[in-house]
C-alpha positions as CSV (number, residue, x, y, z in Angstrom):
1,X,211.1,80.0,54.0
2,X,208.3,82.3,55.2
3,X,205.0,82.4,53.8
4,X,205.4,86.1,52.5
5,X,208.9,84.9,50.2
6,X,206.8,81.5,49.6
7,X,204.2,82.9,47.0
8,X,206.1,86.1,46.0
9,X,207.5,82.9,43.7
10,X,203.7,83.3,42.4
11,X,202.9,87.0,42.1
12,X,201.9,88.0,38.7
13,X,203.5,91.6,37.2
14,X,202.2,94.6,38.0
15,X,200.1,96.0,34.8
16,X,197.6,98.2,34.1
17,X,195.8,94.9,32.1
18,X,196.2,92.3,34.8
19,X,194.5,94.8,37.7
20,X,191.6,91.6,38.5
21,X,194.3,88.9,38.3
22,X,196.1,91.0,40.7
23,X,193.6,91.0,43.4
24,X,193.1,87.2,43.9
25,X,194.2,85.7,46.6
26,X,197.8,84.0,46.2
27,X,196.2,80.9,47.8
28,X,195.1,80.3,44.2
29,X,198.0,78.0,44.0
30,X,196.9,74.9,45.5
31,X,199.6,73.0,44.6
32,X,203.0,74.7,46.0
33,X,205.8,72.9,44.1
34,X,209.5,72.9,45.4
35,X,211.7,75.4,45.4
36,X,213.7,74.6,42.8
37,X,210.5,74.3,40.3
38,X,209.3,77.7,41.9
39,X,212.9,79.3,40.8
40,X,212.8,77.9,37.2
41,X,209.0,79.1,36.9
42,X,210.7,82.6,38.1
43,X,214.0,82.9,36.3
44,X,214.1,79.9,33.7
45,X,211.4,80.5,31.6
46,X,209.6,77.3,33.4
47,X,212.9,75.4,31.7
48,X,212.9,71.5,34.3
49,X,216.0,69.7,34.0
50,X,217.0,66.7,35.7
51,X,217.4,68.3,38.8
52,X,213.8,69.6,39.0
53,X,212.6,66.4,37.7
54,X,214.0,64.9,40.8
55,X,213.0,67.3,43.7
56,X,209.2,66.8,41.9
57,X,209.7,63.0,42.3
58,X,208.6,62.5,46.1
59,X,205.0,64.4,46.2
60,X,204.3,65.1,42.6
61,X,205.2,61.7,40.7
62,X,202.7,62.1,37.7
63,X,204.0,65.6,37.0
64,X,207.6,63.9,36.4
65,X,205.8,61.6,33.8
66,X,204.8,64.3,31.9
67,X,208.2,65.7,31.9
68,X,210.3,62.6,31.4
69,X,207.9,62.1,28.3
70,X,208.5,65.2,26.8
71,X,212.1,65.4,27.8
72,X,212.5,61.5,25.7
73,X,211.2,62.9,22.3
74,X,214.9,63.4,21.6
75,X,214.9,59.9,21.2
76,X,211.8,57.8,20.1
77,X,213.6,54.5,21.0
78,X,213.6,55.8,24.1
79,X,210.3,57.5,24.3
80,X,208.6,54.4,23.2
81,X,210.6,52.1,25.6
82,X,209.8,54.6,28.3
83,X,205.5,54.7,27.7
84,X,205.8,50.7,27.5
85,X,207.4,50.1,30.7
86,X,204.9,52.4,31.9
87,X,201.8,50.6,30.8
88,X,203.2,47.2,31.9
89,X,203.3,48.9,35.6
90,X,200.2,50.3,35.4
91,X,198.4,47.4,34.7
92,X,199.5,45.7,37.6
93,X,197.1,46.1,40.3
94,X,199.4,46.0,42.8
95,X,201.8,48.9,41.5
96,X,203.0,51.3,44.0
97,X,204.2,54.7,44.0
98,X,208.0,53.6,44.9
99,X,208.0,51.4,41.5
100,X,207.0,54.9,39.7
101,X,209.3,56.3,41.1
102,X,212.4,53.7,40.1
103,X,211.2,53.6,36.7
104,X,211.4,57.2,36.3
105,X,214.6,57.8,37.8
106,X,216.1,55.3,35.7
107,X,214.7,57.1,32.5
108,X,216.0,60.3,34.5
109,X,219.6,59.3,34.3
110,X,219.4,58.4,30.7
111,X,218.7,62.2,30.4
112,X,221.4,64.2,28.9
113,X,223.1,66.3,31.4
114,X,221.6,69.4,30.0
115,X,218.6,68.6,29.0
116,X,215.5,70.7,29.5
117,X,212.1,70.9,28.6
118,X,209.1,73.4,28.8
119,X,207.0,72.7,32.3
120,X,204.5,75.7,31.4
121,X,201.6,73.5,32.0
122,X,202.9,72.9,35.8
123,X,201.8,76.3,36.3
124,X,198.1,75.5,35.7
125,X,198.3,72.0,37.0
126,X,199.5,74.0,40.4
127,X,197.0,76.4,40.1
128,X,194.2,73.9,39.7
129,X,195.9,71.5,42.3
130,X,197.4,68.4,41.7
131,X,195.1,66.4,43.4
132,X,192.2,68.4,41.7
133,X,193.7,67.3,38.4
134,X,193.8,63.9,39.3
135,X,190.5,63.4,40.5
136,X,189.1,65.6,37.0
137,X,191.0,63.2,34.5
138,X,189.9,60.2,36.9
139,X,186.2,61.4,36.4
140,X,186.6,62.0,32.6
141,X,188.3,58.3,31.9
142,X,185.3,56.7,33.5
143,X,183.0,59.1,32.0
144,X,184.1,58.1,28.4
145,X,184.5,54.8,28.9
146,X,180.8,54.6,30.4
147,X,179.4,56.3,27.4
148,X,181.2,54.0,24.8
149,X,183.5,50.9,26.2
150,X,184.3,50.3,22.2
151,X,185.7,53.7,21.3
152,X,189.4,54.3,20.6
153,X,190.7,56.9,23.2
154,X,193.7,58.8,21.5
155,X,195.7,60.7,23.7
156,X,196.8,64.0,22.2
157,X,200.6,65.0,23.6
158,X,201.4,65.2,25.9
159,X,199.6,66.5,28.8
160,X,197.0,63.6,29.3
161,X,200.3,61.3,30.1
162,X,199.8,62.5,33.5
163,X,196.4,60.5,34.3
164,X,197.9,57.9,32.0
165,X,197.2,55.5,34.9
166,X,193.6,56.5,34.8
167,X,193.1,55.3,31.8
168,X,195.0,52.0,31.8
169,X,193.3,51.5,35.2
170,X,189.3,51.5,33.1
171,X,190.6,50.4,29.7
172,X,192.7,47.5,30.9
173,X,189.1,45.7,31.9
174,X,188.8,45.3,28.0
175,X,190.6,42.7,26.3
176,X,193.2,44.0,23.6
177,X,192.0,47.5,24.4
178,X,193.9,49.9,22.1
179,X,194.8,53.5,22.8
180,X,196.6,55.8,20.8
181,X,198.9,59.0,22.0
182,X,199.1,60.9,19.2
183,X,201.6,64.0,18.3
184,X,200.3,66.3,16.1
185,X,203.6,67.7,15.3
186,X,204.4,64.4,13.8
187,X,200.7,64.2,12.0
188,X,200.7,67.5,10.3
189,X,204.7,67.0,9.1
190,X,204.2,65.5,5.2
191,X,207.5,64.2,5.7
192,X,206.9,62.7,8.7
193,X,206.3,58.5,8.5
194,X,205.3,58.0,11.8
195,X,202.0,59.7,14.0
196,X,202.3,58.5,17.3
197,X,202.2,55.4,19.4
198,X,199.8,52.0,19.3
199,X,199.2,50.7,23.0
200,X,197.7,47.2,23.5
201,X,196.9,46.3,26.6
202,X,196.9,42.3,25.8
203,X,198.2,40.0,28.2
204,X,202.0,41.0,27.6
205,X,201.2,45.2,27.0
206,X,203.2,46.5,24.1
207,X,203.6,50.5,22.8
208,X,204.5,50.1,19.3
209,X,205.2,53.5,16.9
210,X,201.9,54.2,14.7
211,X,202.7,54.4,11.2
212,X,200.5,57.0,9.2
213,X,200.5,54.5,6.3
214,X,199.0,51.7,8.2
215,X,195.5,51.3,10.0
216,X,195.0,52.9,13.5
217,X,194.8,49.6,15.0
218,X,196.4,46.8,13.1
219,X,199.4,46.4,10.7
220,X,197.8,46.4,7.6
221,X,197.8,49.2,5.0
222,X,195.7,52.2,5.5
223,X,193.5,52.4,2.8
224,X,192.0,56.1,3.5
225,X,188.2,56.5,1.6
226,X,188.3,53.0,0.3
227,X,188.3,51.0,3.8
228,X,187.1,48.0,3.3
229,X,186.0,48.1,7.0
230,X,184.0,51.1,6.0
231,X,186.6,53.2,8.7
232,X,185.3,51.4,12.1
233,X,188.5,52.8,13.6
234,X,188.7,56.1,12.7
235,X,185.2,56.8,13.1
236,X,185.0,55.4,16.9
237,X,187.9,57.9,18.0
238,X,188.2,60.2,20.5
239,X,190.3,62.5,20.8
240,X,191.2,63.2,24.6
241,X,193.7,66.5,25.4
242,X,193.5,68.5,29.2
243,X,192.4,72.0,27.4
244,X,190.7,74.0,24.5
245,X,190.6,77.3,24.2
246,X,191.2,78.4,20.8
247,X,190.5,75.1,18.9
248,X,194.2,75.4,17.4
249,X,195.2,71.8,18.1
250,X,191.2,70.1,17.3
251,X,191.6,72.4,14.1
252,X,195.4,70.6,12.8
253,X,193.2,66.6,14.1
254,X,190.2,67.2,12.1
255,X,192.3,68.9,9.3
256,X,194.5,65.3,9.3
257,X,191.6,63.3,9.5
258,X,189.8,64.7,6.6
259,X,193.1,65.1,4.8
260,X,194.1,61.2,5.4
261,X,190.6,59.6,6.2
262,X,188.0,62.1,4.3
263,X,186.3,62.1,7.4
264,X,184.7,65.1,8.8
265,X,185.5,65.1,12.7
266,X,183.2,66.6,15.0
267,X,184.6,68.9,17.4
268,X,182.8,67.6,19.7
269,X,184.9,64.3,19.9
270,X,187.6,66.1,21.2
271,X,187.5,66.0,25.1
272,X,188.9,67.9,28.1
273,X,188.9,68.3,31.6
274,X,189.6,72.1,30.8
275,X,187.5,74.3,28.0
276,X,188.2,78.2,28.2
277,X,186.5,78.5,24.9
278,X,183.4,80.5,27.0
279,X,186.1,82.5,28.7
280,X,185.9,79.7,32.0
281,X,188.2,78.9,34.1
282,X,186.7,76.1,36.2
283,X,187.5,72.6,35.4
284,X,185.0,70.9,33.8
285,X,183.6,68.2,31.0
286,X,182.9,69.1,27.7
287,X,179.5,67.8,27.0
């Protein structure tokens, strides 16, 4: 395929309102993803099934994590089995790419046959560079971990699943570090039971479903206002997603957390690699 047909896959529509966008230069993309990705971005609605999941698996492993997570939520068995086999590879210090890739072609082929799932967030990952993505998520791991080593990293869904290796990588230096990947969906559902999933990185990692009802890092009953640990959990999370822009998602956490924990959560303890909410666009830290 020539260059010209290459990014015409990227061209935005003509419009009066997107004149600027218009006038970049297509090398914008930095990451150019196969054709078959390029085709669903164009004529799918950015819909991956199995078969996109599969031509991403050679040179863009991490984005097939992100989509084989998403894609499991039809089944949180499955989902749960999937993010546990992952952490016990990633702790390993010898892990290499080809074990990646095994595991997630095995969780591939457990797929249904038509199963799809949204790879929106692709686009900016493309645009920003894969390897630029990478080496931002690398950057704000270490940074957090640096600033408090004691703090309880929760993962909002699903994007940071990506540099999910970056952050077993630093936390895995802590004994029985815990991290939490929460879903919202689940948190802000009354008749929802469960919030997410516990990882503990002990000897033998485990990812076990986080109950709403119980504490964030043990077994034992949540008891909201009247911790008798005077909410050392709670109050040392963070609360770690890719990007804010209109505060939507920090607005349904601290809504839960004052709603569950009568806790009043600081904005600024949710953290990204992205924030748009001063109209940028460069990747950066929120301070």
């Amino acid at each position: 395929m020539d260059m010209a047909r290459l990014f015409n896959f990227f061209k935005q529509p003509q419009s009066q309102t997107t004149t600027h966008q218009n006038k970049q230069p297509q090398s914008f993309y930095r990451s150019i993803y196969p054709e078959s990705v390029r085709y669903a971005f164009q004529y799918k609605g950015a819909q991956m099934g199995k078969a996109e999941m599969k031509a991403l698996l050679e040179r863009y492993t991490h984005e097939v994590v992100y989509l084989v997570t998403k894609a499991l939520a039809f089944d949180r068995e499955y989902q749960r089995q999937f993010l546990e086999t992952l952490t016990r590879l990633y702790v390993q210090a010898d892990w290499q790419k080809s074990d990646l890739q095994a595991v997630l072609c095995h969780y591939i082929d457990l797929l249904p046959a038509d199963m799809t799932v949204a790879g929106t967030k692709l686009a900016q990952i493309s645009r920003s560079g894969s390897g630029e993505w990478q080496r931002a998520w690398r950057e704000l791991v270490q940074q957090l971990f640096d600033e408090n080593p004691q703090a309880l990293p929760c993962l909002i869904a699903h994007t940071p699943i990506f540099a999910y290796h970056e952050f077993i990588a630093v936390y895995k230096h802590r004994r029985n570090a815990k991290l939490i990947f929460l879903m919202p969906d689940w948190m802000m559902d009354d008749n929802e039971t469960q919030m997410g999933y516990e990882i503990t990185l002990s000897d033998i990692p485990t990812v076990n479903l986080q109950v709403k009802d119980e504490c964030l890092v043990g077994s034992w009953m949540c008891l909201g206002v009247d911790c008798k640990l005077k909410k050392r959990f709670c109050t040392e999370a963070i609360f770690i997603d890719d990007t804010i822009n209109t505060s939507a998602t920090a607005g349904k956490l601290r809504s839960f957390w004052l709603t569950k924990y009568g806790l009043n959560m600081p904005v600024e303890r949710v953290r990204v690699i992205t924030d748009l909410r001063g109209n940028l666009s460069a990747i950066k830290h929120q301070a």
